[in-house]
N, C-alpha and C positions, 0 to 999 in steps of 0.2 A: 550518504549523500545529504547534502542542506539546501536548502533555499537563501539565498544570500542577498542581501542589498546592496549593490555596487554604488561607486560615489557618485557616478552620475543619476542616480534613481533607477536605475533599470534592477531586474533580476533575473536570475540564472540560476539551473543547478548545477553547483559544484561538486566536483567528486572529490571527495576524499579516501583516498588508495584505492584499492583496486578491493572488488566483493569476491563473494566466496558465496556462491547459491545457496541458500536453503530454502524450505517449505514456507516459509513466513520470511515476510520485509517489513522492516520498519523504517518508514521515513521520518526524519523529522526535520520540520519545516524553519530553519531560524527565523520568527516572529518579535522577536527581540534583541534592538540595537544596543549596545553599551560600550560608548568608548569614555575617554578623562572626562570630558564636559557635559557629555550627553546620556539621555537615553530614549528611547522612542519605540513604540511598538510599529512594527509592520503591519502593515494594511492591504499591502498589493493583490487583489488578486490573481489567482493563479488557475491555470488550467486544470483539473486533473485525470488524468483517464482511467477509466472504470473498468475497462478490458483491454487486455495485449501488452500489458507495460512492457518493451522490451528493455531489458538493462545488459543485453548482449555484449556491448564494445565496454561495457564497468568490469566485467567478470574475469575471473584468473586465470579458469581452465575453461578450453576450446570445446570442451565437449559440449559445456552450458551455453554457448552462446546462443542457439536457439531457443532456449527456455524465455517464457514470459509468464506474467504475472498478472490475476484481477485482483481490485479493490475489492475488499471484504469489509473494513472498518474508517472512519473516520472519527477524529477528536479535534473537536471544534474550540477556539477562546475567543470570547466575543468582548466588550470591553476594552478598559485600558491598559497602559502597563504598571500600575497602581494595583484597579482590581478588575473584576471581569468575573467571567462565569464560562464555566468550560459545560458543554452538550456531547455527545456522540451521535456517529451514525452507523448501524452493522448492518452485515449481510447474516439473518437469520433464518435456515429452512427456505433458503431462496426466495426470500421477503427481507426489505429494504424496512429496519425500525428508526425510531428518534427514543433517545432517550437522554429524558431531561430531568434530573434532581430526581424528585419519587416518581417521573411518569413516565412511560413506554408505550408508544404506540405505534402500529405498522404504516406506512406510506403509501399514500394513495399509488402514487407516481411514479415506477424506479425512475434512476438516473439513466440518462441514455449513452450515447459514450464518454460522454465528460461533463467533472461538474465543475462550474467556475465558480469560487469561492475567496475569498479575504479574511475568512475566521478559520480556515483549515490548519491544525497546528501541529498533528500527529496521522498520517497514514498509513494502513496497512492492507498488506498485500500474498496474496495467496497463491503462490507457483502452479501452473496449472501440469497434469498430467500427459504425459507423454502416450502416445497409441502404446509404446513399449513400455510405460511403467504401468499405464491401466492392464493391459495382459499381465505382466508377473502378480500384480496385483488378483487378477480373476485367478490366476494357478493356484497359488496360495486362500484362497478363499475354498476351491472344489477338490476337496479329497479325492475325487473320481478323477480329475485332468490333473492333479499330481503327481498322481499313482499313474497316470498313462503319460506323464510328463518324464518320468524318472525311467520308464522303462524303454523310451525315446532315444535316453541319453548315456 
């Protein structure tokens, strides 16, 4: 999926083909216009949401379509389409950091359900767990609920 600038100024995301679930998303945001005559960096801001992303009606198999997705990461380009300077922002140990060139530091503030942003260029998204993949998950962890898992079955 992209962020696109339509000719009348507006934006949308577009989907390109249909996804295929995994544990990690990667969005990327097109920030940069180039056609014959032009080129122009995108400025728009955009909404983004920090928990639930559903991408249900994107996906190929039906099984996924309840699955959603939080924000874990952000990569930020601030500047022109020249030059500019790219920041991050992650989900660390369930603390919200900034890191910039040599500095890291934790966030007062998390983000609440959405952040609206103009420099957002690259996000990333963490599929959350299912009440049924967290159980196979604990089976596979407990040799004791294994062993009484296998004898079950």
């Amino acid at each position: 999926m992209v962020l696109s600038k339509l000719q009348n100024s507006s934006t949308r995301l577009q989907k390109i083909g249909s996804l295929v679930s995994s544990q990690i998303l990667i969005i990327h945001l097109k920030r940069f216009l180039y056609t014959r005559y032009s080129r122009e960096k995108i400025d728009t801001e955009i909404d983004i949401p920090v928990k639930g992303l559903d991408i249900g009606e994107k996906v190929r198999d039906p099984s996924q379509k309840d699955e959603k997705y939080d924000l874990i990461g952000i990569s930020n380009h601030s500047g022109g389409l020249g030059s500019g300077h790219y920041t991050a922002r992650a989900l660390n140990n369930n603390t919200w950091c900034e890191f910039n060139d040599s500095s890291a530091y934790a966030l007062n503030t998390p983000p609440g359900d959405s952040i609206v942003s103009k420099e957002a260029y690259m996000l990333v998204y963490r599929r959350r767990q299912t009440n049924q993949q967290q159980i196979k998950q604990q089976i596979r962890k407990s040799p004791r609920i294994a062993a009484a898992t296998a004898e079950c079955v």
